[in-house]
C-alpha positions in Angstrom: 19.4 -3.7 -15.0 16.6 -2.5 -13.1 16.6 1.0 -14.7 15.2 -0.3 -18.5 11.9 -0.3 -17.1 10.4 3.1 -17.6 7.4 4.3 -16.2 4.1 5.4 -18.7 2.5 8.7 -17.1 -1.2 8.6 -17.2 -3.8 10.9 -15.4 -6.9 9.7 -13.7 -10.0 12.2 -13.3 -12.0 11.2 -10.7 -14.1 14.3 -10.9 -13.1 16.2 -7.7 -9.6 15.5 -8.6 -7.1 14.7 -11.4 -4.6 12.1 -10.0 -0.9 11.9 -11.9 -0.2 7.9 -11.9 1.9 5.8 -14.4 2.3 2.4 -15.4 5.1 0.1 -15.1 4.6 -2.6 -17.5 6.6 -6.2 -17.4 5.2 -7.8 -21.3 2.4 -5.1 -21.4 1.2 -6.4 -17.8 0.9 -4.4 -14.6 -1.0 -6.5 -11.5 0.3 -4.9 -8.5 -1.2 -1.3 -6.8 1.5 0.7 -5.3 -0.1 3.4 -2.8 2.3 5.8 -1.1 2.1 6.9 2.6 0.7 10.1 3.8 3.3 12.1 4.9 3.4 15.7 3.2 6.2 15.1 0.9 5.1 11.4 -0.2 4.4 10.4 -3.8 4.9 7.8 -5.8 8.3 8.8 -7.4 10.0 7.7 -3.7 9.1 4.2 -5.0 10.1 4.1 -7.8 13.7 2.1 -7.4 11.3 -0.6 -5.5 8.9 -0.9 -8.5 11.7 -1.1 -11.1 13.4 -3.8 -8.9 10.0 -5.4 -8.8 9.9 -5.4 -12.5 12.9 -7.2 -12.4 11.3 -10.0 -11.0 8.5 -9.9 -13.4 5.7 -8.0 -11.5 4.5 -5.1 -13.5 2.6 -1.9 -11.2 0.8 0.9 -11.7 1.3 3.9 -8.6 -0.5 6.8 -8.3 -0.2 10.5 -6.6 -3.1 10.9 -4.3 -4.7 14.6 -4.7 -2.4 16.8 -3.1 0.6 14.5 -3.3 3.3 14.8 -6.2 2.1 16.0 -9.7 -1.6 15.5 -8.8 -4.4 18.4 -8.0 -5.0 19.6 -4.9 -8.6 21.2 -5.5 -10.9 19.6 -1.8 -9.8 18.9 1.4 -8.2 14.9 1.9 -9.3 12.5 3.8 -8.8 8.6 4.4 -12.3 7.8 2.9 -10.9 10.0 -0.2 -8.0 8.5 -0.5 -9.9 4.9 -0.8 -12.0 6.3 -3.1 -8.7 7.5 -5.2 -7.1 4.4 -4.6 -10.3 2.4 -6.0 -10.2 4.6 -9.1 -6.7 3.3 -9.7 -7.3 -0.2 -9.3 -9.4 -0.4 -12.1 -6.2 0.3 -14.1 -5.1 -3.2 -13.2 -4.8 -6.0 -15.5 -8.3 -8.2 -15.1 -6.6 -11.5 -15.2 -4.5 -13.3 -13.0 -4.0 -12.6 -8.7 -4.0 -8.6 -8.4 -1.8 -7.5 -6.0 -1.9 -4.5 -3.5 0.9 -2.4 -1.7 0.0 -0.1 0.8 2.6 1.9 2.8 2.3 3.7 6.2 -1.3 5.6 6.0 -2.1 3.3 2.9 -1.6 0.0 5.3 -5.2 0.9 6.6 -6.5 1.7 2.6 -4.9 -1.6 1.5 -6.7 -3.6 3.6 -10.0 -2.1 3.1 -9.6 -2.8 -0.8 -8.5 -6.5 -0.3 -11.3 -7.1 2.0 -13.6 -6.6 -0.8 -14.6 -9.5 -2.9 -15.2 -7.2 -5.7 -11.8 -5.8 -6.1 -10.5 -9.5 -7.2 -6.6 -9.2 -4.8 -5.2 -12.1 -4.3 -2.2 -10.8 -3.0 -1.5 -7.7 0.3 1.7 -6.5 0.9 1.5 -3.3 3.6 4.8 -1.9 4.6 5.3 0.1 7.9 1.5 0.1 7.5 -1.0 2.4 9.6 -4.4 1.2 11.0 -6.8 4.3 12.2 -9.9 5.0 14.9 -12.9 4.2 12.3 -14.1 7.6 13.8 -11.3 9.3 11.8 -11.8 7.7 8.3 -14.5 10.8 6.9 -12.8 13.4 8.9 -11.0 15.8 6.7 -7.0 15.9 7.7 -6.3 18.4 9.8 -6.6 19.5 13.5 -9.9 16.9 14.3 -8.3 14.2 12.4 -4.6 14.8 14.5 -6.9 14.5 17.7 -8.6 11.7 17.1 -5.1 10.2 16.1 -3.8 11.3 19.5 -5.9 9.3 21.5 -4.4 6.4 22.9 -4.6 2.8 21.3 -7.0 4.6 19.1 -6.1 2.9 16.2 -7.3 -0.8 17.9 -10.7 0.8 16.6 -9.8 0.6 13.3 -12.1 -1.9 11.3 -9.4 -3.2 9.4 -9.3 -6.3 12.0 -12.7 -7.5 11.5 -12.4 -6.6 7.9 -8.8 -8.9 7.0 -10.9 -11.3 8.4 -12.7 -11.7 4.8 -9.2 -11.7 2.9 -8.6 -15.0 1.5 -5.6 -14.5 -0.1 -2.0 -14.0 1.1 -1.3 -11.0 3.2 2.7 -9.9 4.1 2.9 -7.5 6.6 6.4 -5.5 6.8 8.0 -3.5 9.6 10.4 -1.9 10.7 12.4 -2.8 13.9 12.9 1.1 14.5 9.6 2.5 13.9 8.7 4.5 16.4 5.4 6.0 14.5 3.8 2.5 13.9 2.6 0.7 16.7 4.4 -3.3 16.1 0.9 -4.5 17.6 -0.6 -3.2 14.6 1.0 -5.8 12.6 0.6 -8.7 15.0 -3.1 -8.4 14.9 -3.6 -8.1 11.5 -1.9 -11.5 11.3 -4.2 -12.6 14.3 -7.0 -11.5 12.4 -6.1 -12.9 9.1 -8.2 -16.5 9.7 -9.3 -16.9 6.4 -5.8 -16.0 4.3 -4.1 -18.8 2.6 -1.0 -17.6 4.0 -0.1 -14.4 6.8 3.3 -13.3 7.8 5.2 -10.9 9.3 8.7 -9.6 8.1 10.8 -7.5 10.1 13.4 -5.3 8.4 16.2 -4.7 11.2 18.2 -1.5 11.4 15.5 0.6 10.1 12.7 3.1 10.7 9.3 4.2 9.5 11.1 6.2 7.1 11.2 3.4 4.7 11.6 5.1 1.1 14.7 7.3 2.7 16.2 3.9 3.6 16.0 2.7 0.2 18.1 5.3 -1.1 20.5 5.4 1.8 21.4 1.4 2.8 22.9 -0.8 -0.1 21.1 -3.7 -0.7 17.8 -2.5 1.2 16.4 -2.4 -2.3 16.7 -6.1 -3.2 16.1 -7.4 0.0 12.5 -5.5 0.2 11.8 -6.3 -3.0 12.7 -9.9 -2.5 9.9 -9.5 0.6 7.9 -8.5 -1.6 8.4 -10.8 -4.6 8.2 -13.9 -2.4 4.6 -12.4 -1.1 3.2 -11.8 -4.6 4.8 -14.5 -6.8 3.9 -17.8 -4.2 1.8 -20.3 -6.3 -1.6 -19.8 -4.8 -4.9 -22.2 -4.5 -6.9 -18.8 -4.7 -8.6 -18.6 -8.3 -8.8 -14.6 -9.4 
């Protein structure tokens, strides 16, 4: 039963902010970064069926609420560059030890990758789902009507720098979509894979029958649950010859 494992609220004050998260822990462990998408009603609750199937499987996670998402303050204006700077607070909640895993879905595709990229950050493993990739012109631009034009701009998201940066990744990197998407761009995915010349191991998994609205779908289509969090499961479990 997937429901035993219970989530552990925690906050995280990053100064401008205070961020709700919690911790999922499989043997007092949690490896794996869940960030939620951007869409005005996302947080982490949407995911939490996902994490507790994923702790099912023995992969403990720790999700957070970025600031003006879920439980957590809404006190500046967001942005992609503060919403990496959010997500890097919440990495540090990871366990040290062992390959570090990151989930990024729809917006967070694009924050994902930038974290992996960096050496520092010690992932081993990069799961995005439905993820986004944006213009590199957008990523310090508040949200708002500047941000939705420079998203409006066609193929603007090939400028993203995500594609020279998954070049550095080393690890394994699982890109999920979603046959029906009609927000995400399926190129997106295809070269992030292209890109991925240094990971140990790239895929692509397509989920049929479904849209960009991924966390609906996990409440609405029996057995979506297991077979995403088998996805995802295969992804972060593989023996791997990267040393973390």
């Amino acid at each position: 039963m997937t429901t035993m494992y219970a989530p552990k609220p925690f906050a995280i004050d990053t100064g401008a902010e205070v961020l709700a998260a919690d911790r999922l822990e499989v043997e007092g462990r949690a490896s794996c970064l869940v960030l939620h998408g951007g869409a005005a009603t996302s947080e982490r609750s949407h995911w939490l069926v996902l994490r507790q199937n994923l702790a099912s499987h023995g992969i403990g996670t720790i999700a957070v609420d970025f600031s003006g998402h879920g439980e957590s303050s809404a006190r500046t204006p967001n942005s992609l560059s503060k919403r990496y700077d959010e997500a890097i607070a919440a990495l540090q909640y990871l366990d040290e030890d062992g390959p570090r895993a990151v989930i990024g879905i729809s917006m967070s595709g694009e924050i994902a990758v930038r974290l992996a990229a960096a050496p520092s950050n010690r992932i081993g493993r990069l799961v995005t789902l439905v993820g986004a990739a944006y213009d590199s012109a957008a990523f310090d631009v508040p949200f708002g009507p500047a941000f939705s034009k420079i998203l409006r701009t066609p193929q603007s998201w090939r400028r993203s720098v995500v594609f020279e940066q998954i070049a550095l990744f080393p690890g394994r990197l699982t890109v999920v979509r979603a046959t029906e998407d009609t927000v995400i761009p399926a190129t997106i995915g295809e070269l992030l894979i292209a890109s991925a010349r240094r990971a140990e191991h790239a895929e692509i998994v397509d989920i049929l029958n479904t849209d960009h609205a991924l966390g609906l779908a996990l409440r609405a289509q029996p057995g979506l649950v297991d077979r995403l969090g088998n996805i995802i499961c295969r992804a972060i479990l593989a023996t791997s010859r990267i040393s973390n």
